[in-house]
N, C-alpha and C positions, 0 to 999 in steps of 0.2 A: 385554940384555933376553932373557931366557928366553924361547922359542917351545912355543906349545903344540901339541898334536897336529895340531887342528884347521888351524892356521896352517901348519904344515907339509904335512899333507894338502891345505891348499887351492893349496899352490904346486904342486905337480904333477898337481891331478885333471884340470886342461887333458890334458894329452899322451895320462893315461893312459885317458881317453876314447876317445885315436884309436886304439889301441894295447892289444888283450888279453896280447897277449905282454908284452909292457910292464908290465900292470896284475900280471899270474900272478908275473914276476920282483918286481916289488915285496913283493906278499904274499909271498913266498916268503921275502924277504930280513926284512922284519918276522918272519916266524916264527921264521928262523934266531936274527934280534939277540935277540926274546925267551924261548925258550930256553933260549939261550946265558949272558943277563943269568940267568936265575932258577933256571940249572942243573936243569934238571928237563923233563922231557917237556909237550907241551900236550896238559893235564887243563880241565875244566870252567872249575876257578877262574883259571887262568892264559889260556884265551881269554875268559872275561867281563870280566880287567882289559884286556884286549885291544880287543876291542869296546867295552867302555863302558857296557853296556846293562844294566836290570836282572838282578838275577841269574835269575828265572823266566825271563826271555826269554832269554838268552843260552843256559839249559840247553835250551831248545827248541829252538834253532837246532843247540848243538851236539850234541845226543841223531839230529836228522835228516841232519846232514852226516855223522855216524860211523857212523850205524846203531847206533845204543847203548853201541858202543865204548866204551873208559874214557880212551884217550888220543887224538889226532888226529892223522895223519902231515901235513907238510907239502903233501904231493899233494892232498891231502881239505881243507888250510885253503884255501890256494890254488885251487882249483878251486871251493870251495860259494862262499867270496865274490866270487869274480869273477860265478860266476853271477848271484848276489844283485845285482851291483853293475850289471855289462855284457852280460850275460847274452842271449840272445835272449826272445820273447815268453813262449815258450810253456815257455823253464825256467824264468821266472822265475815263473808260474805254475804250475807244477808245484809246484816247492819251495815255495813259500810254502803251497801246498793243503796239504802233509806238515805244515810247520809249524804250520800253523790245526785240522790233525785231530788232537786230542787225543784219541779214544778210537783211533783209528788202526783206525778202521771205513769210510773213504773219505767221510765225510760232515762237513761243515764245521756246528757247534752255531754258531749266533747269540751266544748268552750266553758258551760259550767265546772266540769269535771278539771279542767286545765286552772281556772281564776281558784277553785278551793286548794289547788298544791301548790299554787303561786304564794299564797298566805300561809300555809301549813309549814311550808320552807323558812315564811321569814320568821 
């Protein structure tokens, strides 16, 4: 029986709960395998098949972890999603405000803020 991500992920998110170092050497090691598999640096489209998530969402995320960059080192995968994931309060708060400010005028639109959960959902 083939395992899917999810099932795989859900065998270790115990541990890597207790454990950011833990969590950072994981991502890190995801990054290396993919890649490695796809021979090519991570670009937009190569962390959106990574996350899973829509493509608008994904480019959000990744536009805010690179700083607009075009490709993402393993330090920057590694470190936005830990945050994201284990993060403490206030960066996880942070990041997410970057995320949600779409004119990137420090102020979070309602109507923006509603179209990114409408796609995060699907």
């Amino acid at each position: 029986m083939k395992e899917t991500k999810e099932s795989i992920f859900n065998k270790i998110a115990f541990p890597i709960k207790t454990d950011m170092n833990v969590f950072k050497s994981f991502l890190s090691e995801i990054f290396f395998n993919v890649t490695k598999r796809a021979k090519r640096e991570m670009d937009l489209f190569l962390f959106n098949e990574v996350i899973g998530l829509p493509l608008f969402v994904s480019e959000k995320i990744f536009k805010v972890l690179t700083n607009n960059a075009l490709f993402m080192s393993k330090q920057v995968f590694s470190d936005g999603l830990s945050i994201l994931y284990y993060g403490r309060k206030k960066e996880i708060i942070e990041l997410l405000f970057q995320i949600l400010d779409f004119n990137i005028i420090q102020k979070i639109n309602y109507d923006d803020t509603k179209f990114f959960f409408t796609y995060l959902h699907s």
